[in-house]
KEKE-3310 file (N, C-alpha, C; in steps of 0.2 Angstrom, whole numbers, plus 5000, padded with zeros to 4 digits):
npx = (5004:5011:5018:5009:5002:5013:5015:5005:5003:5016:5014:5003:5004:5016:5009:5001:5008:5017:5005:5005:5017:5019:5008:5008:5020:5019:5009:5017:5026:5015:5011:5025:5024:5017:5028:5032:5026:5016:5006:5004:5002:4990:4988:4988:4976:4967:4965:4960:4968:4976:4969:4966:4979:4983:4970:4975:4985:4981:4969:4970:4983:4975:4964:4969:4976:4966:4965:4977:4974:4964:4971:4977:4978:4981:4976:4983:4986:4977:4977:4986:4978:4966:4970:4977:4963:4956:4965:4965:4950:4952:4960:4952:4941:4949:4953:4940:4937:4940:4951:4947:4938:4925:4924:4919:4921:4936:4939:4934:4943:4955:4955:4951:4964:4973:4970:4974:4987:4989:4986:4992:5005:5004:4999:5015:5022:5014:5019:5033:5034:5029:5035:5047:5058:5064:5079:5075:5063:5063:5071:5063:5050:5055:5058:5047:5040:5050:5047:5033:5031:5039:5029:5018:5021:5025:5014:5001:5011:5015:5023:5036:5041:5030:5024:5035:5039:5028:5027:5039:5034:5025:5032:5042:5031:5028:5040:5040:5029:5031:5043:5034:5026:5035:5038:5028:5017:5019:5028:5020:5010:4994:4987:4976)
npy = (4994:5007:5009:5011:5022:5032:5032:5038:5049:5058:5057:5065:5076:5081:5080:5091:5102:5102:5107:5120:5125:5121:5129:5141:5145:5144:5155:5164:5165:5163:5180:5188:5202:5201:5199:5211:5222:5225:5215:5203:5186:5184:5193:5186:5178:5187:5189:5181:5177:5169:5162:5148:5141:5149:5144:5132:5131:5139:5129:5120:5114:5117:5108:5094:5095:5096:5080:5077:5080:5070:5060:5061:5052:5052:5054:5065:5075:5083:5097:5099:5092:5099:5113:5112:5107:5120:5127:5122:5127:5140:5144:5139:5150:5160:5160:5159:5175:5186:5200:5212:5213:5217:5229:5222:5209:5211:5215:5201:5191:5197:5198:5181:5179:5187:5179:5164:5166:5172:5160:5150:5155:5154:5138:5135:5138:5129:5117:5118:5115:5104:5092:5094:5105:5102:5109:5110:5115:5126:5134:5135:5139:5153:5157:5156:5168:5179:5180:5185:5196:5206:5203:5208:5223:5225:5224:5234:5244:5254:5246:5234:5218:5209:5196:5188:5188:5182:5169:5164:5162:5155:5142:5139:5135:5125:5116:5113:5109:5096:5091:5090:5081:5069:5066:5068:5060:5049:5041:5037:5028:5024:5013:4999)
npz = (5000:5005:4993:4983:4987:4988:4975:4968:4977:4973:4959:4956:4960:4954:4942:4943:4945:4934:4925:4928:4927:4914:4906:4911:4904:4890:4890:4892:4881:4871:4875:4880:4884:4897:4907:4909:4912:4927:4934:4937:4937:4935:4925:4912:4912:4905:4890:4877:4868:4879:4886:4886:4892:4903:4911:4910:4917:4930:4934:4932:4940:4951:4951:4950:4963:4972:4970:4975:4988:4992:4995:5004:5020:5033:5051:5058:5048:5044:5042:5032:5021:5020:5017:5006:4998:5001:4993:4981:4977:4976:4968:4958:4958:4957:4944:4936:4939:4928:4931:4926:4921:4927:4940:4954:4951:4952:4964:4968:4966:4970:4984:4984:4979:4990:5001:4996:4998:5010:5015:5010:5017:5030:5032:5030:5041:5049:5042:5045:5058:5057:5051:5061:5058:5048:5040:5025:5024:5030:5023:5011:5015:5020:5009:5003:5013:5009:4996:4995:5002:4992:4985:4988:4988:4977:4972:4972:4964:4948:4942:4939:4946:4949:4944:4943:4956:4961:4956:4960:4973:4971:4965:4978:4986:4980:4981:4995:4997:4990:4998:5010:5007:5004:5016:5026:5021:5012:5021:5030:5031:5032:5046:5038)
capx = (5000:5013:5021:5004:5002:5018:5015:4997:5003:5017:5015:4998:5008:5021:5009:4998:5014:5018:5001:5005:5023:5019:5004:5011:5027:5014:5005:5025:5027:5010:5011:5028:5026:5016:5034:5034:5018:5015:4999:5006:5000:4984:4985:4985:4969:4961:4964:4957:4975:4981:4964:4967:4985:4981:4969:4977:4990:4977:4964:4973:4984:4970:4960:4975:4981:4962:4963:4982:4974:4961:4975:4981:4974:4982:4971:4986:4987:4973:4977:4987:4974:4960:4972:4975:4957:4955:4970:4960:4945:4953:4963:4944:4940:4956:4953:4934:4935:4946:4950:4947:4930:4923:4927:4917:4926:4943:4937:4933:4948:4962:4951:4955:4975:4975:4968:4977:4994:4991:4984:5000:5012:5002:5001:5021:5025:5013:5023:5040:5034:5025:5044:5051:5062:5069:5081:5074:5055:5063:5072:5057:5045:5058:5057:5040:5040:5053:5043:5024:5033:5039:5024:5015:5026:5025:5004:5002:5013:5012:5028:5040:5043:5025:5023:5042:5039:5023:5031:5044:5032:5023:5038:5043:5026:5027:5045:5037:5023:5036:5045:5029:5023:5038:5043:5023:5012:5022:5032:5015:5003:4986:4985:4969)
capy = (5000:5012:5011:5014:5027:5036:5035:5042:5058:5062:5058:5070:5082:5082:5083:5098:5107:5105:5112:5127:5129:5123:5132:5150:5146:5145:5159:5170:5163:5169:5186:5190:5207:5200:5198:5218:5222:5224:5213:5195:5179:5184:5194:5182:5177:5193:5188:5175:5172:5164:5158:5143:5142:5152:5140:5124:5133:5138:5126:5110:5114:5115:5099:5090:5095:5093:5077:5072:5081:5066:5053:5060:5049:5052:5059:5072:5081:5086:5103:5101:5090:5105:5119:5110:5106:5128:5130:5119:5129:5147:5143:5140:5158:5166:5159:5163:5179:5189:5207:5215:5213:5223:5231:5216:5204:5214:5214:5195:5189:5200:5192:5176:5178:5187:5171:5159:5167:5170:5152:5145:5156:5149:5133:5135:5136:5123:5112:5117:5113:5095:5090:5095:5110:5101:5115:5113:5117:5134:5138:5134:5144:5160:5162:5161:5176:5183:5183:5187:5202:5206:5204:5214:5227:5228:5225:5241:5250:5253:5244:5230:5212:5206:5190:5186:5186:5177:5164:5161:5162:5147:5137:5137:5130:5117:5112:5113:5102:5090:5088:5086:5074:5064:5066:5066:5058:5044:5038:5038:5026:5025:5006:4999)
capz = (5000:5003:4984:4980:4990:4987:4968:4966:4978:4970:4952:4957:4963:4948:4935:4944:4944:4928:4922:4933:4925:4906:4907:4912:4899:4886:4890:4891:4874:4866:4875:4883:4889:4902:4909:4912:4917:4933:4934:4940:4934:4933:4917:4906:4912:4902:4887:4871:4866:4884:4893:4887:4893:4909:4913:4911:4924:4937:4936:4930:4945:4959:4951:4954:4971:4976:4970:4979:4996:4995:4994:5013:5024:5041:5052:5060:5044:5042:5041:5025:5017:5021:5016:4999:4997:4999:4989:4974:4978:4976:4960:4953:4959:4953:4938:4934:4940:4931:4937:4918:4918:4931:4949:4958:4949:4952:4972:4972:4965:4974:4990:4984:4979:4996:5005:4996:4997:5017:5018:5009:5020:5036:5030:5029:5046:5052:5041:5047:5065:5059:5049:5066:5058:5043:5036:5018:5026:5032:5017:5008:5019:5021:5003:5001:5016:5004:4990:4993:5004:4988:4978:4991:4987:4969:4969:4970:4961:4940:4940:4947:4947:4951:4939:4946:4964:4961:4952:4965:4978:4970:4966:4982:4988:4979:4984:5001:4997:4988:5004:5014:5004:5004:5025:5031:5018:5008:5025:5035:5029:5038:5044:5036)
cpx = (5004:5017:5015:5004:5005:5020:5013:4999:5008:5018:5006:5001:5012:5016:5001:5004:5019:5012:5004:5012:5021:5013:5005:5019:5022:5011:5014:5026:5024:5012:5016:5030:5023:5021:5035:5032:5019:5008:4999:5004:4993:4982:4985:4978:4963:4963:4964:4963:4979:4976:4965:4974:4983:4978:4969:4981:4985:4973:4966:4977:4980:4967:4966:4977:4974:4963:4971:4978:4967:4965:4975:4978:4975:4980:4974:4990:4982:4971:4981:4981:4969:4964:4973:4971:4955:4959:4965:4954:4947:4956:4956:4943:4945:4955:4945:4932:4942:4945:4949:4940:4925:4925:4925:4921:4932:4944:4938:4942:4954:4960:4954:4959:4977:4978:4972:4984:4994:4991:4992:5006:5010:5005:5009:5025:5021:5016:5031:5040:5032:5031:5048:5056:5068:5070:5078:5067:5058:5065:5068:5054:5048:5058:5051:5039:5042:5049:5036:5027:5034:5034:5020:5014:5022:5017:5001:5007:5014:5021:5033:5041:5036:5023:5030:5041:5034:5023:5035:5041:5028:5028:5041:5035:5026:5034:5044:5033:5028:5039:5044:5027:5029:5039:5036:5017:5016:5027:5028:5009:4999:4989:4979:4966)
cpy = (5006:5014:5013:5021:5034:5039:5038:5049:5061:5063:5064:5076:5086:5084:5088:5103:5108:5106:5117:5129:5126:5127:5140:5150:5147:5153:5167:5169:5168:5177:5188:5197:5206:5201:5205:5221:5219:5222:5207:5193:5181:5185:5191:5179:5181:5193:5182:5171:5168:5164:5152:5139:5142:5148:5132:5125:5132:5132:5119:5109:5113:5109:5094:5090:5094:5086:5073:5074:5075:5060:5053:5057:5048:5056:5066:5075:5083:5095:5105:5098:5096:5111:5116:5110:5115:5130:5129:5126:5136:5147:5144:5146:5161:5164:5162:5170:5186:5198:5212:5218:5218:5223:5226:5210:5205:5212:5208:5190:5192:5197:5186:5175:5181:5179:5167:5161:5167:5162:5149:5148:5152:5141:5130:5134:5129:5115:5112:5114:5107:5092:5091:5100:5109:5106:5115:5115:5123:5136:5141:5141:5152:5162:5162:5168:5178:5185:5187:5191:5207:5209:5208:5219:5229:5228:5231:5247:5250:5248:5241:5222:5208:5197:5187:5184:5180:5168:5159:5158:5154:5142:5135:5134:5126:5112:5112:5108:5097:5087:5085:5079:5068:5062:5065:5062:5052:5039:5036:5035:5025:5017:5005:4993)
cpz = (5000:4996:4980:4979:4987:4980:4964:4968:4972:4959:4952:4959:4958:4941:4935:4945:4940:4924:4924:4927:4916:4904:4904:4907:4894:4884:4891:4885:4871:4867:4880:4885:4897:4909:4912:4912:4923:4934:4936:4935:4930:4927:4911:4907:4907:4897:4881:4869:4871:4888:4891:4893:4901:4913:4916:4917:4929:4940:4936:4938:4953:4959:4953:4961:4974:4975:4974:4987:4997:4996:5002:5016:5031:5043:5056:5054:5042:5039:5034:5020:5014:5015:5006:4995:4995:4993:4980:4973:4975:4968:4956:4953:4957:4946:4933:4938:4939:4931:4931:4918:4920:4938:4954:4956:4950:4962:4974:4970:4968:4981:4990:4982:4985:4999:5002:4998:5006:5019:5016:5014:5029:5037:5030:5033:5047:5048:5041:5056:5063:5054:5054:5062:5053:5038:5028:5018:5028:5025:5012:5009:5018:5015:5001:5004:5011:4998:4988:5000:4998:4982:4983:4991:4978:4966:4969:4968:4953:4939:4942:4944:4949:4951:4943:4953:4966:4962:4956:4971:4978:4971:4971:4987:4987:4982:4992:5002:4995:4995:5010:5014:5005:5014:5027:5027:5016:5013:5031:5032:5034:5037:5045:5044)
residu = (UNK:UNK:UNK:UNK:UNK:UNK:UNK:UNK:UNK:UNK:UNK:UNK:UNK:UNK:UNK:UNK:UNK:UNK:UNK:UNK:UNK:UNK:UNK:UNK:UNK:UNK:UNK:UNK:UNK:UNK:UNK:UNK:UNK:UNK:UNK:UNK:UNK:UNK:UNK:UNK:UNK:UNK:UNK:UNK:UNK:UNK:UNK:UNK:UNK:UNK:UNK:UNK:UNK:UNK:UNK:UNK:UNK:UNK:UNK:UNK:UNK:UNK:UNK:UNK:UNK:UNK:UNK:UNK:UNK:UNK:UNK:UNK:UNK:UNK:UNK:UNK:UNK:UNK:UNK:UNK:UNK:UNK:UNK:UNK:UNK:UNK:UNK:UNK:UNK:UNK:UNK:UNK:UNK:UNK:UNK:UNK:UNK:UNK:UNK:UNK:UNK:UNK:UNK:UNK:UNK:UNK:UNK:UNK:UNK:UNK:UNK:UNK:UNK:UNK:UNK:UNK:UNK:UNK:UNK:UNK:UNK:UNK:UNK:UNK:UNK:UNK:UNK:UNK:UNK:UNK:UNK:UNK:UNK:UNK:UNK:UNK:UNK:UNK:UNK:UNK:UNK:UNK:UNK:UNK:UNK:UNK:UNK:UNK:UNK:UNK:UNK:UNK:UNK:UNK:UNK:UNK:UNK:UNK:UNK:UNK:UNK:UNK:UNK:UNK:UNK:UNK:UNK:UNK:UNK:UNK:UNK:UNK:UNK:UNK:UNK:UNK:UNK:UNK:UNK:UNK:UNK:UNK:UNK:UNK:UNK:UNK:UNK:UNK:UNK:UNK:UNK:UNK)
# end
């Protein structure tokens, strides 16, 4: 059961995060000014030539990771299963609502990349303390602070690093999650 296990999360994990990255290379390809605009990831959402793209990133990425946080099955993680379970959840709203369209949809979407972004830097300690403090759960974690400080920074201003900080701040969630997944989920089967 655990090679089962161990192969379902992270071949789930692996190829929800490569939608996310071939997705958004895609969508840099079609329209690479994106890259200097200050408008994050989002902005390829608000247009014909990269929603397809754009969606494969956000939305391929959360249906995936909702479907590795039902693999967890131990019941003292709960807290990452859940927050995965949200994370899924908010990509769908980040994705159909994008900030173009009008000030309500501008509203509900900055709402949820707030909330996901705190929920993932939360989430980041509670998994440096439930790894006991292994150095590459900090590492991890301190660049997320780093970065979504960063993009907090540059969210409002006409100009910056936005889509960059973004970027990094994701990437290191996920080598987060990867290191999760291997240290609390893949070395901890539930006995049936």
């Amino acid at each position: 059961m655990t090679n089962t296990i161990s192969r379902r999360t992270i071949k789930l994990f692996t190829i929800g995060l490569t939608c996310f990255c071939l997705g958004l290379a895609i969508c840099v390809v079609l329209k690479p000014v994106g890259l200097s605009i200050n408008s994050g990831i989002s902005y390829y959402g608000n247009y014909r030539l990269t929603i397809a793209p754009y969606t494969l990133a956000i939305v391929g990425y959360g249906i995936l990771t909702a479907l590795l946080a039902g693999c967890i099955k131990v019941k003292g993680l709960w807290p990452l299963k859940y927050s995965l379970y949200v994370f899924a959840f908010l990509c769908l709203i980040i994705n159909i609502t994008p900030y173009s369209v009008s000030s309500f949809l501008d509203i509900i979407h900055t709402i949820a990349g707030t909330i996901l972004f705190v929920m993932q830097l939360i989430l980041s300690g509670w998994l440096i303390i439930k790894m006991h403090d292994i150095i590459w759960s900090i590492v991890f974690s301190s660049l997320m602070l780093a970065a979504g400080i960063a993009a907090a920074f540059y969210i409002s201003g006409p100009s910056g690093f936005l889509i960059q900080t973004q970027i990094i701040f994701q990437l290191a969630f996920a080598a987060l999650i990867y290191l999760a997944l291997n240290n609390l989920v893949v070395n901890r089967v539930p006995k049936d």
